[in-house]
C-alpha positions in Angstrom: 0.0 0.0 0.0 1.2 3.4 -0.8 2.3 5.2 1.9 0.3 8.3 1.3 -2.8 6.0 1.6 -2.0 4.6 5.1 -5.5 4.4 7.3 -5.2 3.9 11.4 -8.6 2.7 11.5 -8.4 -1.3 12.6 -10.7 -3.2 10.9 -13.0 -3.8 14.4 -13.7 -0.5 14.5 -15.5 1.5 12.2 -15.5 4.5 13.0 -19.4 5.1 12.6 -19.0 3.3 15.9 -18.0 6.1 18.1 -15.4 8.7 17.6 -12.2 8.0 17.2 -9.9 8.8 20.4 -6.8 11.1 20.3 -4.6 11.0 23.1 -2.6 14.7 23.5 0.4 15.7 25.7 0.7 19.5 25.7 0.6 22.6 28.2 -2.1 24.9 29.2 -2.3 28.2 27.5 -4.4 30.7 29.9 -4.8 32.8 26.7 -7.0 30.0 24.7 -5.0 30.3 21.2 -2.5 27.2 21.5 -1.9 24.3 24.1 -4.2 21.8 24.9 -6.9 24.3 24.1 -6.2 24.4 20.5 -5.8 20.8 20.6 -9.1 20.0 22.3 -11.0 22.1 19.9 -9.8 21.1 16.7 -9.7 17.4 17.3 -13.8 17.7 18.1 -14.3 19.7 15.4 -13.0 17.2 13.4 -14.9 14.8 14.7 -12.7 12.7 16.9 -12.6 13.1 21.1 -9.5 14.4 22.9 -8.5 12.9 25.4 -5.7 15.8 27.4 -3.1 15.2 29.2 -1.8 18.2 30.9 2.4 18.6 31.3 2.9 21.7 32.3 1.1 25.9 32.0 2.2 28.9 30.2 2.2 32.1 31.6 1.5 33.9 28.7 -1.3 36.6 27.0 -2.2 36.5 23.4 0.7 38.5 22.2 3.7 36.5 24.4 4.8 33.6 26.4 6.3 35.4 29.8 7.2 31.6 31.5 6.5 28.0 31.7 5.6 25.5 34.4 6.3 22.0 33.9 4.2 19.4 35.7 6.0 16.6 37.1 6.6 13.7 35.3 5.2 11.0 37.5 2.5 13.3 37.6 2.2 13.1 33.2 2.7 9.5 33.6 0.0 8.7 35.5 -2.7 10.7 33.9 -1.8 8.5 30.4 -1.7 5.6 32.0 -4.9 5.9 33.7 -6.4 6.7 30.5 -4.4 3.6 28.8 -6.1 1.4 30.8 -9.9 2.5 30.3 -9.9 3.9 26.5 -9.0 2.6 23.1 -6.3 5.5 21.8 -5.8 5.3 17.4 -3.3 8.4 17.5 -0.8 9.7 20.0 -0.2 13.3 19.2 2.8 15.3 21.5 3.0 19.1 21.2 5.3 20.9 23.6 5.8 18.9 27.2 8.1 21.9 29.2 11.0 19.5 29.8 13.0 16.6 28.9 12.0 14.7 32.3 8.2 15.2 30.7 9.6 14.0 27.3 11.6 11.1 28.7 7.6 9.8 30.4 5.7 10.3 26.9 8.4 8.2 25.3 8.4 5.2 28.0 3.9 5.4 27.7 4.8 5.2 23.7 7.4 2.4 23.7 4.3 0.7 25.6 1.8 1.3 23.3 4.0 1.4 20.0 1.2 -0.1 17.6 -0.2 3.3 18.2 0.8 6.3 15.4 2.6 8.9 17.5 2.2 12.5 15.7 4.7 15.0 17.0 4.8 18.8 16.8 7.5 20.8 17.6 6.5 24.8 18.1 8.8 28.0 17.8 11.0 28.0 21.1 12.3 31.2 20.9 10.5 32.9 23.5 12.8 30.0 26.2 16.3 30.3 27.7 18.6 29.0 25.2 20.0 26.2 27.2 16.7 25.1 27.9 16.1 24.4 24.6 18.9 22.7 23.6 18.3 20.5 26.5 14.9 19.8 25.1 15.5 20.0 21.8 18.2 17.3 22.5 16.1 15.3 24.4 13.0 15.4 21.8 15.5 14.0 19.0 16.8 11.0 21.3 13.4 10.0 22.5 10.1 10.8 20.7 11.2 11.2 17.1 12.5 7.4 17.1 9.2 6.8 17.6 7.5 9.3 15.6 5.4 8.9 12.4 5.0 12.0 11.0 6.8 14.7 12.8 4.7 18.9 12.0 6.5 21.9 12.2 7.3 25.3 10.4 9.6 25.4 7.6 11.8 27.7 9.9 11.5 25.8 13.0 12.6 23.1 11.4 15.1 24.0 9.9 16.9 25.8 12.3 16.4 22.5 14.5 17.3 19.7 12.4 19.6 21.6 9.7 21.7 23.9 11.8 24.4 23.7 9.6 22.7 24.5 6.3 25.1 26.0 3.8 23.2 26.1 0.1 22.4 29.3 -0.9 18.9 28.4 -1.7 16.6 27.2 1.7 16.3 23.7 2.6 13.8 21.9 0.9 11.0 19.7 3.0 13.0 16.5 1.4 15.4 17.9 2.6 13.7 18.5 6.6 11.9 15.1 5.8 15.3 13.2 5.1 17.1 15.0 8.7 14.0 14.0 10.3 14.3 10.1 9.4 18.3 10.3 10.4 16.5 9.9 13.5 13.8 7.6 12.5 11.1 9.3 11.3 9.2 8.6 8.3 7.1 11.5 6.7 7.3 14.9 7.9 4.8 17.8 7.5 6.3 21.0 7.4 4.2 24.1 6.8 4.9 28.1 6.1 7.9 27.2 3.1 7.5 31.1 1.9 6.9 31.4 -1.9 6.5 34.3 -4.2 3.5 36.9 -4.3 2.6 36.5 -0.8 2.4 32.6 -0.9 3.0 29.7 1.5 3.4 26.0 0.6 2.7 23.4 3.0 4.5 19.9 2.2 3.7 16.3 3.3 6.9 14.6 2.5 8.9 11.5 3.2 13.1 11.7 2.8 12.3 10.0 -1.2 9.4 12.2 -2.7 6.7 14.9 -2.0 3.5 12.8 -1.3 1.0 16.3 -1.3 1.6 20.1 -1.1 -0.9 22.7 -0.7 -0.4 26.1 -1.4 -2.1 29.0 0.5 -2.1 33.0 -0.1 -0.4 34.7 3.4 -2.8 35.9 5.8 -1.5 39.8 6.7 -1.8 38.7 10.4 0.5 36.9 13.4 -1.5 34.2 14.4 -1.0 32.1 17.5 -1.9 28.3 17.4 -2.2 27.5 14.6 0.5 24.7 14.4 -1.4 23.1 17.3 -4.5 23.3 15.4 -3.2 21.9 12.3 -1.5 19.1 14.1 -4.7 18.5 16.3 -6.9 18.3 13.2 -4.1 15.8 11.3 -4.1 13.6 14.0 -7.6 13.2 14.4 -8.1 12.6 10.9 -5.8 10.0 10.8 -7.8 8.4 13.7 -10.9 8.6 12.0 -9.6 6.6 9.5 -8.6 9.1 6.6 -5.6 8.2 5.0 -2.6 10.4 4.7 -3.0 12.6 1.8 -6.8 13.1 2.7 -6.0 14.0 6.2 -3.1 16.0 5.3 -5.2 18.3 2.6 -9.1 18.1 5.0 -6.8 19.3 7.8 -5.0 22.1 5.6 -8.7 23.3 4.3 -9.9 23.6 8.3 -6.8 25.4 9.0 -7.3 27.6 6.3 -11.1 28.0 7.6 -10.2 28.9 10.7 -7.7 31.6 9.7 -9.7 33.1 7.6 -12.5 33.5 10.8 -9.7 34.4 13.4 -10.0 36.8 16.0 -8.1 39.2 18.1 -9.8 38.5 22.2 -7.3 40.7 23.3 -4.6 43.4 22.4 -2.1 40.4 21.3 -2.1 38.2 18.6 -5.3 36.7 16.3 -6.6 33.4 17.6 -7.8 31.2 15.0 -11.7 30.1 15.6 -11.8 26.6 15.4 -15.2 26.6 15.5 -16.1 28.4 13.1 -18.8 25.9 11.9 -20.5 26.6 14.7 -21.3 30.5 14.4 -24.8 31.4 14.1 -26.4 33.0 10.7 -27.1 36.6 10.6 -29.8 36.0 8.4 -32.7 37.5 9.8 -35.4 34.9 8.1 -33.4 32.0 10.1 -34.3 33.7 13.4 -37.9 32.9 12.7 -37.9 29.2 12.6 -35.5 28.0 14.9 -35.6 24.5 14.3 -34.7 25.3 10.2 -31.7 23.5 9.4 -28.7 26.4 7.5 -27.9 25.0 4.5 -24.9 27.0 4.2 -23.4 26.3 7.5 -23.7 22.8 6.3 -21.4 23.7 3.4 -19.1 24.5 5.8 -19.2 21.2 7.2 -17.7 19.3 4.2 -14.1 18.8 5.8 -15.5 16.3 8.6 -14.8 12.7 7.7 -18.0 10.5 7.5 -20.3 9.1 10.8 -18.3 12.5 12.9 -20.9 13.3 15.6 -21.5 17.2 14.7 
């Protein structure tokens, strides 16, 4: 089977069923645009159920990231294990765990469960103390990309991580992240933001031999802040509901996209995409008189949710 067409959904379990179940290590974000909130949100919008497991808080607003707290690691452990041992998990997804104590749990609970498609997403950690980082960056290449399917990150990001030592005068390619990335045993990589001409972005799902999908995407004229978390979320879930890659790659690209497009500023920060945007109400005044009509065009909107999804 091609490996662009790879599904996660076992055979026993259709996924008209129930929703598919998406384990997710990440950090609290007080502000609502990234973190486990981001997570949470897109993975139900997408028709799959979260299931959170808290490492750590920011203290941060919508415009920066003043500190982080890291949770234990026993503390990590035990909340996955807990949930191990009650619910049947199709994707592991790990976004940013605060330290490599916190890494070194998530990669013991994956070694466990290693039938289980681990999804990793590595954020911008510029905003951390520079030894910090390497520590964790350090860390996050011994332990969880070993055991990582498809690793998500920003063209930059990623290349300042895995190709520090860059040379070409032209900018890596994402073959080129994608074959760094499975030096350490990883086997398709999604990396997003590569910056193209008249205000374009591309966004690459590749593997170290070819370019399975791209999509492009005109530049929003906005900082946004979340939105790898929400396009990892969304990926992952789609996986779990039994998409295969390329379709989970370019449904979760579109609901990106969607949300952008409806983000918002809460505060005096950043713009927080709405991950819900399928669930605004019509301004149309004729709806307001029948309650109980069903919105044709919100169901339009809907068209990104894999099949038997409970919204």
């Amino acid at each position: 089977m091609p490996p662009a067409t790879i599904s996660l959904v076992a055979e026993d379990q259709p996924r008209t069923t129930r929703p598919a179940c998406v384990m997710v290590f990440n950090s609290n974000d007080p502000s609502g645009g990234a973190g486990l909130a981001a997570d949470v949100t897109a993975i139900a919008s997408v028709g799959a159920h979260a299931l959170p497991i808290l490492t750590g808080a920011y203290a941060r607003d919508s415009a920066e990231i003043f500190s982080h707290f890291a949770l234990d690691e026993d503390a990590v452990a035990e909340q996955a294990r807990a949930v191990f041992e009650d619910v049947q998990v199709q994707v592991i997804k790990v976004g940013f765990v605060g330290s490599p104590e916190n890494l070194s749990a998530v990669a013991s609970i994956a070694c466990d469960y290693a039938n289980i498609p681990l999804i990793a997403f590595m954020p911008d950690l510029s905003w951390w103390d520079e030894i910090q980082i390497d520590l964790y960056l350090d860390a996050f290449k011994e332990l969880i990309l070993p055991q990582t399917m498809v690793l998500a990150g920003n063209h930059s990001t990623l290349w300042r991580w895995l190709l520090p030592d860059w040379s070409a005068a032209r900018p890596p390619s994402a073959r080129d992240i994608a074959d760094a990335a499975n030096a350490y045993g990883v086997p398709y990589t999604l990396v997003t933001g590569i910056a193209l001409t008249d205000q374009f972005v591309d966004n690459v799902l590749a593997s170290p031999h070819a370019v399975l999908c791209s999509e492009k995407f005109e530049r929003f004229d906005a900082v946004f802040c979340g939105a790898g978390d929400t396009l990892s979320a969304a990926f992952a879930a789609l996986l779990a509901s039994g998409d295969d890659m390329s379709e989970a790659f370019t449904e979760a690209l579109s609901y990106l996209d969607r949300c952008l497009e409806g983000g918002f500023r809460p505060g005096m920060g950043n713009v927080i995409p709405d991950r819900l945007f399928w669930a605004q109400t019509d301004d149309d005044p004729a709806a307001e008189t029948d309650p109980t009509a069903v919105d044709s065009s919100l169901i339009s909107t809907l068209d990104f949710t894999p099949n038997g999804t409970q919204h």
